[in-house]
KOLDREN-631373 format. One line per field, with one value per residue: residue in three letters; residue number from 1; x, y, z of N, C-alpha, C, O in turn. Coordinates in nm, 3 decimals. Layout:
residuo [Ala,...] $
num [NUM,...] $
n_east [X,...] $
n_north [Y,...] $
n_up [Z,...] $
ca_east [X,...] $
ca_north [Y,...] $
ca_up [Z,...] $
c_east [X,...] $
c_north [Y,...] $
c_up [Z,...] $
o_east [X,...] $
o_north [Y,...] $
o_up [Z,...] $
This chain:
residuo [Unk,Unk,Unk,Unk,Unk,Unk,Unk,Unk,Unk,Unk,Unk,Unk,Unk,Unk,Unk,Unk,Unk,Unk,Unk,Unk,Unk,Unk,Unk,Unk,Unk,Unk,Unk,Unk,Unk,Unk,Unk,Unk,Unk,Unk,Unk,Unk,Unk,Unk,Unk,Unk,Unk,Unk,Unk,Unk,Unk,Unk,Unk,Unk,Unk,Unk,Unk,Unk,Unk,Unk,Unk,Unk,Unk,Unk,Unk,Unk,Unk,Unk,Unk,Unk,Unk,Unk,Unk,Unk,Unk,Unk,Unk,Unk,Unk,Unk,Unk,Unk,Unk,Unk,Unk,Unk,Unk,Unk,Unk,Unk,Unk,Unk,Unk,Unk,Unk,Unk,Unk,Unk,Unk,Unk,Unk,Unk,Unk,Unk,Unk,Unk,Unk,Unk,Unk,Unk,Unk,Unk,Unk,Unk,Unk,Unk,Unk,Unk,Unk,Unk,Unk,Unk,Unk,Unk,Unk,Unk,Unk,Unk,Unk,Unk,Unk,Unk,Unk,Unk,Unk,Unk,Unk,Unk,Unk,Unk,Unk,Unk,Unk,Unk,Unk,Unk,Unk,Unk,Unk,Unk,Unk,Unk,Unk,Unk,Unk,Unk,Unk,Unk,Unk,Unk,Unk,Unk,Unk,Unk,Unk,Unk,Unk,Unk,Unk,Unk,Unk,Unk,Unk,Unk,Unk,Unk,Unk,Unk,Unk,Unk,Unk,Unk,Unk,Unk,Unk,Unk,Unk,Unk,Unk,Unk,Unk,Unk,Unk,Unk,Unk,Unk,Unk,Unk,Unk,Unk,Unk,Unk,Unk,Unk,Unk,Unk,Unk,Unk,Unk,Unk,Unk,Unk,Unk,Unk,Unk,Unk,Unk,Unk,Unk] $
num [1,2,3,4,5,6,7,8,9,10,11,12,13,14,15,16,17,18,19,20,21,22,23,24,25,26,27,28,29,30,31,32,33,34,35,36,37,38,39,40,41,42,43,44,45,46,47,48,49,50,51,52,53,54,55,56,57,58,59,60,61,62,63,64,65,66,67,68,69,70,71,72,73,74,75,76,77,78,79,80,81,82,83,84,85,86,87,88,89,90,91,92,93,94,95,96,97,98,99,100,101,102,103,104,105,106,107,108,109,110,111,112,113,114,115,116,117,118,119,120,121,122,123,124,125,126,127,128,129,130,131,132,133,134,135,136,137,138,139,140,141,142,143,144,145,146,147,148,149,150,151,152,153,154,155,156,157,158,159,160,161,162,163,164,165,166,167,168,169,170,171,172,173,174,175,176,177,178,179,180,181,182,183,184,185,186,187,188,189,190,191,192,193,194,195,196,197,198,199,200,201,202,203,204,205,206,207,208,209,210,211,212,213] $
n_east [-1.542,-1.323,-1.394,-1.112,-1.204,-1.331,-1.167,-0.965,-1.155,-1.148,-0.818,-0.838,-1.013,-0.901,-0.635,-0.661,-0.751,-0.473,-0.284,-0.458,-0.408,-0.129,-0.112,-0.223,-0.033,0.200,0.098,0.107,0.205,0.403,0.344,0.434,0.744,1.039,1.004,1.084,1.297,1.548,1.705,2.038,2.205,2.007,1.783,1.576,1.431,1.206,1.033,0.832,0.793,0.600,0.615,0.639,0.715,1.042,1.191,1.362,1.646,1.618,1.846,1.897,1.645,1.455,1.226,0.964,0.975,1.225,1.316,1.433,1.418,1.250,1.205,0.912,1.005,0.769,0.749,0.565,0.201,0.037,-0.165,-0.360,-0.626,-0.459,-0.183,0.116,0.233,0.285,0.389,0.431,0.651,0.474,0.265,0.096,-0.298,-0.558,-0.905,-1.172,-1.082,-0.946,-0.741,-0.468,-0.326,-0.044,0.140,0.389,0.382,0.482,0.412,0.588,0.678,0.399,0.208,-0.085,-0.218,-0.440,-0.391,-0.445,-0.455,-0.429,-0.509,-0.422,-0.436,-0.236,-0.277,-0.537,-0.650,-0.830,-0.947,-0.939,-0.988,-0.843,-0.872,-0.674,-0.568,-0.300,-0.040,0.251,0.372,0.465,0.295,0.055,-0.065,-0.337,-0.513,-0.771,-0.922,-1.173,-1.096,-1.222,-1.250,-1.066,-0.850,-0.478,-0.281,-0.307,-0.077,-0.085,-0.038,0.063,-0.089,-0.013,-0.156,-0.117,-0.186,-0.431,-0.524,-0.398,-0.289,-0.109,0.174,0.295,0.617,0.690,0.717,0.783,0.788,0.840,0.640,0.381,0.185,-0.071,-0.264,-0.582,-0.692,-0.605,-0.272,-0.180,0.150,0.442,0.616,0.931,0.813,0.557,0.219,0.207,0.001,-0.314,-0.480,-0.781,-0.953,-1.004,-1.210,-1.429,-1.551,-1.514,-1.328,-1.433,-1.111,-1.103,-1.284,-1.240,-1.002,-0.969,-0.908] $
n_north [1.581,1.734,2.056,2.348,2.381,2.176,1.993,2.098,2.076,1.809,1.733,1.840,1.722,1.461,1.525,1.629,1.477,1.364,1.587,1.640,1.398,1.389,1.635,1.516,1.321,1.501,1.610,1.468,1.350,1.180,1.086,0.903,0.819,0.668,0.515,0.352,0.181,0.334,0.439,0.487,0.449,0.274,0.032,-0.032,0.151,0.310,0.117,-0.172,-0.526,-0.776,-1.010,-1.273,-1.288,-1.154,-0.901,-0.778,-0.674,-0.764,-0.888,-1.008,-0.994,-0.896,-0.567,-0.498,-0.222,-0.134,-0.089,-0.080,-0.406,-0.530,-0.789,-1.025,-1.250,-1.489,-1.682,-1.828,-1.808,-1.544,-1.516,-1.312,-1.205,-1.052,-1.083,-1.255,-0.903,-0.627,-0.259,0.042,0.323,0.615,0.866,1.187,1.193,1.382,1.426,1.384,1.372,1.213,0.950,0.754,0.409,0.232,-0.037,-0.259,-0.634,-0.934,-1.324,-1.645,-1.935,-2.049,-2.013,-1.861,-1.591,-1.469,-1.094,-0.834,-0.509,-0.245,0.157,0.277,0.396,0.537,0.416,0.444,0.266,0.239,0.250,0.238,0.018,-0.270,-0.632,-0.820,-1.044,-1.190,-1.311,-1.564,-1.357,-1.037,-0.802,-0.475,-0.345,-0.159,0.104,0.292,0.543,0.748,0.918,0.875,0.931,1.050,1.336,1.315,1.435,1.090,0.938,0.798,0.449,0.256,-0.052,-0.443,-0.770,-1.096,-1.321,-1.319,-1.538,-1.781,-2.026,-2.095,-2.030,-1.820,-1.668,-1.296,-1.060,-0.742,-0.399,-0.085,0.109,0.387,0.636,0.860,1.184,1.167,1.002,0.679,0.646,0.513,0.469,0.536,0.238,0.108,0.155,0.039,0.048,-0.017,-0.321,-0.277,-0.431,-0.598,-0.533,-0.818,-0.776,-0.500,-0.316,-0.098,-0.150,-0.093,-0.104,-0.079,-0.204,-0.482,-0.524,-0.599,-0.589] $
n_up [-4.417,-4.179,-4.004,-3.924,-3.616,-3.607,-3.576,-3.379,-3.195,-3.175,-3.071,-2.858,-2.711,-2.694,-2.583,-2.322,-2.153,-2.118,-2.013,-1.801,-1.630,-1.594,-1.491,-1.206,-1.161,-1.073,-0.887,-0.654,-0.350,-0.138,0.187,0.327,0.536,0.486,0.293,0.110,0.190,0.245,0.411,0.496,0.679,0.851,0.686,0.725,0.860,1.127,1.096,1.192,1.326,1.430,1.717,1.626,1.325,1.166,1.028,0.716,0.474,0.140,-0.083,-0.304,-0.403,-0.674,-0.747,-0.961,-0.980,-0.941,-0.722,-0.372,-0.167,0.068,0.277,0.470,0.732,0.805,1.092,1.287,1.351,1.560,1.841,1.763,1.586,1.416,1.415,1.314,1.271,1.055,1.130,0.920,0.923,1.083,0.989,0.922,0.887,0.815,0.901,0.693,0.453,0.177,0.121,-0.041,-0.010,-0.141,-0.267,-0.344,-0.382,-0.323,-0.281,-0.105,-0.392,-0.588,-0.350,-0.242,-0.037,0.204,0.311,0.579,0.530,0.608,0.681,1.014,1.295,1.561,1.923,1.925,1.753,1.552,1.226,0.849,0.562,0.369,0.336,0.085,-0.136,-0.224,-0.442,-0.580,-0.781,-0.858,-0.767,-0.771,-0.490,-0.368,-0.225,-0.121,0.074,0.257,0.534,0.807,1.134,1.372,1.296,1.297,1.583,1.753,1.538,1.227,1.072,0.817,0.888,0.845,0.847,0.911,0.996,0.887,0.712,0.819,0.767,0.403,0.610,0.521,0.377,0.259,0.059,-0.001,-0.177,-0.277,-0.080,-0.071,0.014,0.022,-0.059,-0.201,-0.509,-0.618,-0.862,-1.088,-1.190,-1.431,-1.526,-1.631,-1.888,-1.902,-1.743,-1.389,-1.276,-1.156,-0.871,-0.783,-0.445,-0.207,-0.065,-0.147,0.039,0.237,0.535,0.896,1.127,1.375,1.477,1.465,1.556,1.855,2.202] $
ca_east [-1.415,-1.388,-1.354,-1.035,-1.285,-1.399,-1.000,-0.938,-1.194,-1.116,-0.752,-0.861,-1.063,-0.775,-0.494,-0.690,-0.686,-0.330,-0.299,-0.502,-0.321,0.032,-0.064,-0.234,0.085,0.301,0.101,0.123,0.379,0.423,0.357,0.545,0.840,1.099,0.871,1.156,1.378,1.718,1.785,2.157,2.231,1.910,1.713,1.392,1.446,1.063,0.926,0.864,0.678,0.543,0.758,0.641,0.813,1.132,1.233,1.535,1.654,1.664,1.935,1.889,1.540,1.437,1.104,0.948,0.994,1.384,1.322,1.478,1.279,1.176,1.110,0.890,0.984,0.707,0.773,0.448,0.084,0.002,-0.284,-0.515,-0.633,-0.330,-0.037,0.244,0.146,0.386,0.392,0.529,0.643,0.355,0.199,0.003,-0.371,-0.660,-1.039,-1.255,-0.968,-0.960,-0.591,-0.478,-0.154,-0.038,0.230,0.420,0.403,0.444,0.474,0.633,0.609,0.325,0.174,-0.159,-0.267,-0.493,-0.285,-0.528,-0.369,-0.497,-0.457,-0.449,-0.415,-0.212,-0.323,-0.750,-0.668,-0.925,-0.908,-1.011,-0.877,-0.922,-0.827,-0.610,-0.523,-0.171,0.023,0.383,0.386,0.463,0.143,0.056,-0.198,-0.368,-0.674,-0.836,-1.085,-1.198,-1.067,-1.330,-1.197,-1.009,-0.695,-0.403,-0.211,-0.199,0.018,-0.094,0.031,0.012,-0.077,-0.043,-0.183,-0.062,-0.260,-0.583,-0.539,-0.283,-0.243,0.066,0.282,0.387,0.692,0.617,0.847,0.757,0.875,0.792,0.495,0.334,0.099,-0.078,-0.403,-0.622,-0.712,-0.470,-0.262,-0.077,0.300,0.474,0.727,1.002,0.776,0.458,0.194,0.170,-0.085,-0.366,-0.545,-0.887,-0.919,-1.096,-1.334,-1.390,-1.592,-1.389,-1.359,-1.388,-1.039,-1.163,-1.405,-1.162,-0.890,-1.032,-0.838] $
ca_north [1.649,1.803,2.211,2.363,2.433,2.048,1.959,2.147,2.025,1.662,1.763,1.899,1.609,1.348,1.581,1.678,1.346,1.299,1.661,1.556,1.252,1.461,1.694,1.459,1.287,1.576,1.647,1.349,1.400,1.066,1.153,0.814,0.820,0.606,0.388,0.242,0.121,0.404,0.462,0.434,0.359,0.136,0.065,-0.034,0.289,0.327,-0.027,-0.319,-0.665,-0.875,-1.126,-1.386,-1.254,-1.083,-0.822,-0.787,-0.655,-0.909,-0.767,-1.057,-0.985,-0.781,-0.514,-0.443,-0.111,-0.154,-0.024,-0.224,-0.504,-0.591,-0.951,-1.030,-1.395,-1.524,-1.788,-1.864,-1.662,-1.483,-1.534,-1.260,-1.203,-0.955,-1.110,-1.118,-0.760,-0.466,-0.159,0.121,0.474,0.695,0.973,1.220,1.226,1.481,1.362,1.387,1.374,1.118,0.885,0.606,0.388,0.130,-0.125,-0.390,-0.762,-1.087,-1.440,-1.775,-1.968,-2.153,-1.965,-1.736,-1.625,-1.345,-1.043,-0.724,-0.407,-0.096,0.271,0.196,0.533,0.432,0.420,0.488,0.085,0.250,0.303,0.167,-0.052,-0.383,-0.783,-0.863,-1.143,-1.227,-1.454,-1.536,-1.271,-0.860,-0.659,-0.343,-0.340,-0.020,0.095,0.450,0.541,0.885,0.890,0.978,0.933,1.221,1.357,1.333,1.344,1.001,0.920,0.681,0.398,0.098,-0.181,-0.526,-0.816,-1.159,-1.443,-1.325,-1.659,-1.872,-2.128,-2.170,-1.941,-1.836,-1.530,-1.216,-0.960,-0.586,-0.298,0.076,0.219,0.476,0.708,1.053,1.286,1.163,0.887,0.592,0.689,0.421,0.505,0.415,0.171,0.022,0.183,0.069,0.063,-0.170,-0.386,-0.277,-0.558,-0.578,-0.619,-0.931,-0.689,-0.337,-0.256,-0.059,-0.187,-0.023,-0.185,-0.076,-0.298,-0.598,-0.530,-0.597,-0.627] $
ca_up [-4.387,-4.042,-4.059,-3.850,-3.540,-3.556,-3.579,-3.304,-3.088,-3.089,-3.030,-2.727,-2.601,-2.715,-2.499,-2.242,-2.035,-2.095,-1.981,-1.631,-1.578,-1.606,-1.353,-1.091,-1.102,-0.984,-0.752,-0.565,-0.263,-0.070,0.307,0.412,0.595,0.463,0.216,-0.046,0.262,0.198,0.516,0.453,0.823,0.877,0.509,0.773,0.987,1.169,1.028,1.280,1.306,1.549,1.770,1.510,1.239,1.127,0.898,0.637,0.347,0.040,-0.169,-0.427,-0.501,-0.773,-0.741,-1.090,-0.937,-0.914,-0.575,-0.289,-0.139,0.219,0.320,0.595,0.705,0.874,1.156,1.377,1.358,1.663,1.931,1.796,1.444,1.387,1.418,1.293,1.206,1.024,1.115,0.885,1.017,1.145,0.954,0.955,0.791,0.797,0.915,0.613,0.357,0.076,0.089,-0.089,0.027,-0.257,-0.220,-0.429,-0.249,-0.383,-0.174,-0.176,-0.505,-0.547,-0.277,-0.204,0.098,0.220,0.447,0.598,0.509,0.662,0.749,1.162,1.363,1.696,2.019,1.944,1.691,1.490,1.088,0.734,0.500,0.311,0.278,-0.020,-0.182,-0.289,-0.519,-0.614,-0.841,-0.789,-0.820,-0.663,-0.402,-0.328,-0.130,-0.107,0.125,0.306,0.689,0.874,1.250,1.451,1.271,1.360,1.631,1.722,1.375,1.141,1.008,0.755,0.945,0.771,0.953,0.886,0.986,0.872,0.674,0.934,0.634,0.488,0.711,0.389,0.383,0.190,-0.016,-0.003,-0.204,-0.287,-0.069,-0.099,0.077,-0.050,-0.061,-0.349,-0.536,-0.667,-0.995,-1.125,-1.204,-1.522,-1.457,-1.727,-1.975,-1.886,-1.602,-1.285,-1.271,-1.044,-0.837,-0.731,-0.330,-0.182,-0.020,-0.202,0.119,0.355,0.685,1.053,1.163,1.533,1.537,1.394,1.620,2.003,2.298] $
c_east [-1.436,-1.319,-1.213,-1.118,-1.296,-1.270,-0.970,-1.003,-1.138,-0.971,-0.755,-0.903,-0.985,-0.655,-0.563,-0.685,-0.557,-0.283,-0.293,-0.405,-0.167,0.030,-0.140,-0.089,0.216,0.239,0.071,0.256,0.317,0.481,0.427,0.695,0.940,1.066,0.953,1.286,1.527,1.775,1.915,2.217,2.138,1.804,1.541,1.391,1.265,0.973,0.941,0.698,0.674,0.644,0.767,0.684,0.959,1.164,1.356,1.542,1.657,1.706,1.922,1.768,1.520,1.287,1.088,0.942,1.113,1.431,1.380,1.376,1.325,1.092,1.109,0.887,0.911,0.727,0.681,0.355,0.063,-0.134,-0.430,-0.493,-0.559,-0.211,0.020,0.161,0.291,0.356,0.491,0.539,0.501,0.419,0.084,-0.132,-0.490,-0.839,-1.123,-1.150,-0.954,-0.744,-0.580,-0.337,-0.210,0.117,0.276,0.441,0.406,0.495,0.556,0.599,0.522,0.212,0.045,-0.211,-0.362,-0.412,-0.450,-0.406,-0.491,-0.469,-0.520,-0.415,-0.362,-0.287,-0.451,-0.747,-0.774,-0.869,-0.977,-0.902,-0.962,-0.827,-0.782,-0.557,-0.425,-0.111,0.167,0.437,0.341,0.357,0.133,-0.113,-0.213,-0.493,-0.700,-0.944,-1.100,-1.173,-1.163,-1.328,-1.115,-0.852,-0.576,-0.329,-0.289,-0.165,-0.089,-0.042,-0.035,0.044,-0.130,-0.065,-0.169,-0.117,-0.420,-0.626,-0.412,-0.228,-0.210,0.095,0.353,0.476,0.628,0.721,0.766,0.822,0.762,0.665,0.543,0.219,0.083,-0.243,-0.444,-0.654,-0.605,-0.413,-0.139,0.027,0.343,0.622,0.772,0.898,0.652,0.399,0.197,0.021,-0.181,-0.474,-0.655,-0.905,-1.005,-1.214,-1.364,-1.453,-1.453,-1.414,-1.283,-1.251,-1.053,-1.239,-1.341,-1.079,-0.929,-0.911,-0.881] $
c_north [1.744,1.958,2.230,2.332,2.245,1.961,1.990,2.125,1.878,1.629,1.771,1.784,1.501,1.400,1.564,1.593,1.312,1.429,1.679,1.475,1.297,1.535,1.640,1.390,1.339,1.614,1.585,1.395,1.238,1.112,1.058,0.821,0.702,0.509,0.292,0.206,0.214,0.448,0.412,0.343,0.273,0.140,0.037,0.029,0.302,0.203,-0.096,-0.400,-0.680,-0.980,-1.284,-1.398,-1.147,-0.976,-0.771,-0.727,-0.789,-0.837,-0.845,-1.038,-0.894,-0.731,-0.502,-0.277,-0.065,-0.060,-0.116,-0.291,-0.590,-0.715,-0.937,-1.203,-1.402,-1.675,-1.828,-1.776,-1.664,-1.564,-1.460,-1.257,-1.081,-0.939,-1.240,-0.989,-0.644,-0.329,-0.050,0.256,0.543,0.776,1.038,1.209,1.283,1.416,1.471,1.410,1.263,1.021,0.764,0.559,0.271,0.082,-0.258,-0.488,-0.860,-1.205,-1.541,-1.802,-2.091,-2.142,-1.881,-1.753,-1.452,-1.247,-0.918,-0.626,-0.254,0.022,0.253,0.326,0.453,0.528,0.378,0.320,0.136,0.272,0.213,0.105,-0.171,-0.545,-0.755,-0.957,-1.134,-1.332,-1.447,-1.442,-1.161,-0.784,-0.549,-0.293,-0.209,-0.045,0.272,0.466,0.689,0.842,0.973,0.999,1.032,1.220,1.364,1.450,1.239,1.007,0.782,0.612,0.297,0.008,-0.322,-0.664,-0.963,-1.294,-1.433,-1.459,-1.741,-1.925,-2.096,-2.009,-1.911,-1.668,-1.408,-1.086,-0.854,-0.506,-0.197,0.117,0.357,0.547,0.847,1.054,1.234,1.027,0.846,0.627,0.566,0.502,0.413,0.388,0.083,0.070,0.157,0.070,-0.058,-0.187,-0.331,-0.407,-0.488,-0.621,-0.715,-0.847,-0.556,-0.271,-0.194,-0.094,-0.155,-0.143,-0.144,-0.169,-0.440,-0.654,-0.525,-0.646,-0.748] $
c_up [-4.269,-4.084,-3.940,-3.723,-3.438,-3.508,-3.446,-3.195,-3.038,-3.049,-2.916,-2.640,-2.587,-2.572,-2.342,-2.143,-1.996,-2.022,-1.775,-1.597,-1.489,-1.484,-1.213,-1.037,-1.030,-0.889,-0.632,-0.462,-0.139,0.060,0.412,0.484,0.522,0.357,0.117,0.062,0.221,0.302,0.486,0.590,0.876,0.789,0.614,0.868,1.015,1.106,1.126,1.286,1.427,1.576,1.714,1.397,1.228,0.938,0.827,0.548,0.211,-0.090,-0.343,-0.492,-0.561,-0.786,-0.895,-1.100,-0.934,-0.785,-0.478,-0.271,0.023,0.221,0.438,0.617,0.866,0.991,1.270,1.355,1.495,1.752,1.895,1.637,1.348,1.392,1.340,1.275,1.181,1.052,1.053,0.992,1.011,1.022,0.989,0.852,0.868,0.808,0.784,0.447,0.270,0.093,0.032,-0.054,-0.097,-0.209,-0.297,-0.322,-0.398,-0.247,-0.230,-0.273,-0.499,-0.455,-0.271,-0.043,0.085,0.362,0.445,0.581,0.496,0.688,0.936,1.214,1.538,1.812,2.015,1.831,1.594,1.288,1.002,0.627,0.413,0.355,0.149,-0.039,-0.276,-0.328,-0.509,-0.693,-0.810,-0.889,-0.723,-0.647,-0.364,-0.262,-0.105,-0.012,0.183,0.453,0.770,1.032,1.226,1.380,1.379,1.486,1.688,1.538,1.350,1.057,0.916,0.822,0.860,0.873,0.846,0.901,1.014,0.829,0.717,0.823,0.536,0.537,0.580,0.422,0.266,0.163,-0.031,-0.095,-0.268,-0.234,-0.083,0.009,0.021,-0.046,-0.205,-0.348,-0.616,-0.809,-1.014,-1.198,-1.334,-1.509,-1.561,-1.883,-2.013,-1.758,-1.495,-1.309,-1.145,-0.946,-0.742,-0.552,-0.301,-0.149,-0.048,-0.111,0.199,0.516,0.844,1.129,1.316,1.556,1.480,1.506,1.748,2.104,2.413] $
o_east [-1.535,-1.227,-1.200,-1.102,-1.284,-1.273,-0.941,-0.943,-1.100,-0.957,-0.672,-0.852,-0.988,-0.608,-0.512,-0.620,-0.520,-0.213,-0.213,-0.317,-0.117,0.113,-0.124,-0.042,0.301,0.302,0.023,0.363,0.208,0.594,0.467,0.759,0.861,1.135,0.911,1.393,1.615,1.888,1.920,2.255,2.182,1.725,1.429,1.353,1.196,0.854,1.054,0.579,0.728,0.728,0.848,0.699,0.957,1.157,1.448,1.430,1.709,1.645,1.930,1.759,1.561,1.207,1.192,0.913,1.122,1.531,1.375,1.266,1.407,0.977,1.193,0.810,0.946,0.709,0.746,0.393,0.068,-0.185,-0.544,-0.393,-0.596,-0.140,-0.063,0.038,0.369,0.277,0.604,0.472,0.424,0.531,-0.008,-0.102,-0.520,-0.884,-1.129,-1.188,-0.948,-0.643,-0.664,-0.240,-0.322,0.192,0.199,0.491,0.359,0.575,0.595,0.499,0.544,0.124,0.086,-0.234,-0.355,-0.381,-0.535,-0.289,-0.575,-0.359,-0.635,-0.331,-0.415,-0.332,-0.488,-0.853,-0.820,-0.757,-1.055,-0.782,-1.083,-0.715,-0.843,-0.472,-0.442,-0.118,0.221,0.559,0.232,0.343,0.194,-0.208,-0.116,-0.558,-0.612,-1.049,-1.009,-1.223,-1.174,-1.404,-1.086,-0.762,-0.576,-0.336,-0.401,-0.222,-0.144,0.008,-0.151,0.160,-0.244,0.004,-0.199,-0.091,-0.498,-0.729,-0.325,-0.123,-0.301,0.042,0.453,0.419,0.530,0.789,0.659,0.939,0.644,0.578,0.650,0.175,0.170,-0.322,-0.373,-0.654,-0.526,-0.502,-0.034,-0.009,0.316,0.716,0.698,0.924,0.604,0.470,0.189,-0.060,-0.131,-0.550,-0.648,-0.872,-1.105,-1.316,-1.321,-1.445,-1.337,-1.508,-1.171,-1.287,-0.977,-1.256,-1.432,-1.074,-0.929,-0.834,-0.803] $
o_north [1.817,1.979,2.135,2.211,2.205,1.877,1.889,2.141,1.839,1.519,1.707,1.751,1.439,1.324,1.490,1.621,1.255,1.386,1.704,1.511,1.261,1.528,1.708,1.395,1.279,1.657,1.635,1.452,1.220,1.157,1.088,0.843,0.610,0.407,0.190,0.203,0.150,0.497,0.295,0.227,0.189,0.235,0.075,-0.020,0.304,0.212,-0.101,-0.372,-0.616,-1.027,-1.374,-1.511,-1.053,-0.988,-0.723,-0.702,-0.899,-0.765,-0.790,-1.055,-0.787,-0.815,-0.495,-0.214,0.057,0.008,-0.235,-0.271,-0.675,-0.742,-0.889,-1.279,-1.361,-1.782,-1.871,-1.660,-1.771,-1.668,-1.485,-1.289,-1.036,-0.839,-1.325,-0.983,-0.598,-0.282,-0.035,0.284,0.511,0.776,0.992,1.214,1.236,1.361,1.594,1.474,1.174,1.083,0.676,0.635,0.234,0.145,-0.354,-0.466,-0.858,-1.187,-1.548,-1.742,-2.196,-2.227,-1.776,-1.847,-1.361,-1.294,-0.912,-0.652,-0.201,0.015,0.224,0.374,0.365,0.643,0.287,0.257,0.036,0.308,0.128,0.129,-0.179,-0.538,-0.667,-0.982,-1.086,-1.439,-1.354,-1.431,-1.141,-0.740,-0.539,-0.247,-0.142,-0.148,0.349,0.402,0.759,0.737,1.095,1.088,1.089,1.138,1.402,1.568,1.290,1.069,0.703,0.668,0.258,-0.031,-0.331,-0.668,-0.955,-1.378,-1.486,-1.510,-1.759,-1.879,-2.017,-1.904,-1.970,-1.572,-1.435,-1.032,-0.881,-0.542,-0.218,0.157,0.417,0.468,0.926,0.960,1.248,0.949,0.921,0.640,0.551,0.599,0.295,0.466,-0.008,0.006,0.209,0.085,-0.177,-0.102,-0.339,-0.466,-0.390,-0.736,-0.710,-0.859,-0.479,-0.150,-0.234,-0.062,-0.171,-0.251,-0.216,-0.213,-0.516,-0.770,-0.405,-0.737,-0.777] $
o_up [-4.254,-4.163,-3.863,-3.708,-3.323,-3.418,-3.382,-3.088,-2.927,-2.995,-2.852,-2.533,-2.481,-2.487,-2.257,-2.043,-1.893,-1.930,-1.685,-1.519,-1.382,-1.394,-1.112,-0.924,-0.965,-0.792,-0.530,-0.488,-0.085,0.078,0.524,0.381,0.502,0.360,0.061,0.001,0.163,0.298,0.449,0.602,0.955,0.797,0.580,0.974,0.913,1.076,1.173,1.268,1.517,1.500,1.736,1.350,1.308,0.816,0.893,0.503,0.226,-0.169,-0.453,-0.614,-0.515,-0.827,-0.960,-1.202,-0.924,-0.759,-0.506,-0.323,0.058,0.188,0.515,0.557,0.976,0.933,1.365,1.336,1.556,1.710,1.936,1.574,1.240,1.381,1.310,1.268,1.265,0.971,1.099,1.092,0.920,0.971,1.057,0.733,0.977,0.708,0.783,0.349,0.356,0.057,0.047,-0.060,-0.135,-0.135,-0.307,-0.212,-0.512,-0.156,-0.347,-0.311,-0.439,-0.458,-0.321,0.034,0.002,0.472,0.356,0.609,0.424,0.744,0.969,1.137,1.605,1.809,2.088,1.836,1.539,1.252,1.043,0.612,0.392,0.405,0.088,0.047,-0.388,-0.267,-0.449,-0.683,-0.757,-1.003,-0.617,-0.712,-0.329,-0.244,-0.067,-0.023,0.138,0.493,0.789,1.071,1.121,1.399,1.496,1.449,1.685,1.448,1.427,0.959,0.925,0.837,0.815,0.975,0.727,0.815,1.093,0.874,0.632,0.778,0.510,0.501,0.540,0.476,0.197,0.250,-0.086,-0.106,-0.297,-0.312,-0.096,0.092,-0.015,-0.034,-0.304,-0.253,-0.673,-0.893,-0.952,-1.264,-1.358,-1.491,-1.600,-1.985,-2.114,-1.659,-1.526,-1.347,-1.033,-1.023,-0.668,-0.522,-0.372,-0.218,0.038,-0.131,0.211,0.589,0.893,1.176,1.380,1.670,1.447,1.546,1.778,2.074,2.504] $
């Protein structure tokens, strides 16, 4: 029989995570610009692709996020190993600072392909990031790493790159990023959590040295 004392401890160690959890999640502040498409006068205000693809709203699809949803329809891959390529709005982030961006995708059905999805700092092409592999079904891709190149200014953005794997030219549905200080906290959504997915490469990789002119 446990005494009050012993009661009272494992109380403590039971709460105390759920506790944590509660207040990492408020103090998350999403440093994206526009990230769930609400621009009322343009829902992809500061987003643009490459002259191989186009970008839209897709009012019929449904996020497990019940966030809008951004299709990118893909129609030729590029010349270099970055195109098509998305860019979201610029932000700012902090050299030696921990961030994680996360992002619901799914593709065609029937479909996987591999996309690069990186933090890309403009102008200096430099930053870190990973490969991910995507299916017909909405999961939420994330990636964390420490930025260790020159803070901002230039802005940084999520750059998604499109014919890392050319084959099929398959389209690709977006909804709710994210961006913030910290490491990834999954969100509960409809009552439970998203799914987190493992990336193809858990290395992080110098996208300066990827991206050559």
């Amino acid at each position: 029989m446990y005494s009050r004392y012993g009661l009272f401890g494992i109380l403590i160690v039971m709460i105390l995570p759920v506790m944590v959890s509660i207040a990492m999640a408020k103090e998350i502040e999403n440093i994206l610009p526009n990230p769930d498409f609400e621009d009322k006068a343009n829902p992809i205000n500061g987003w643009s692709i490459g002259a191989q693809g186009t970008l839209s709203m897709d009012k019929k699809a449904e996020s497990p996020t019940s966030h809008p949803v951004m299709l990118a329809t893909i129609n030729a891959a590029g010349a270099n190993a970055w195109e098509p390529e998305i860019h979201s709005p610029g932000f700012d982030l902090k050299q030696g600072k921990k961030y994680t961006y996360a992002f619901w995708a799914k593709t065609e059905p029937g479909v996987t392909r591999t996309l690069g999805a990186r933090f890309e700092q403009l102008n200096t092409w430099v930053g870190i990031g990973q490969d991910i592999l995507i299916n017909d079904q909405w999961q939420d891709y994330h990636f964390t790493g420490i930025w260790t190149h020159p803070s901002s200014p230039p802005q940084v953005v999520i750059h998604i790159a499109f014919n890392v794997q050319p084959k099929p030219l398959a389209d690709v549905w977006f909804s709710h990023f994210r961006v913030y200080e910290g490491d990834y906290v999954e969100e509960e959504i409809g009552g439970g959590k998203p799914k987190a997915v493992n990336p193809v490469d858990r290395l992080t990789t110098a996208w300066g040295q990827i991206k050559k002119f």
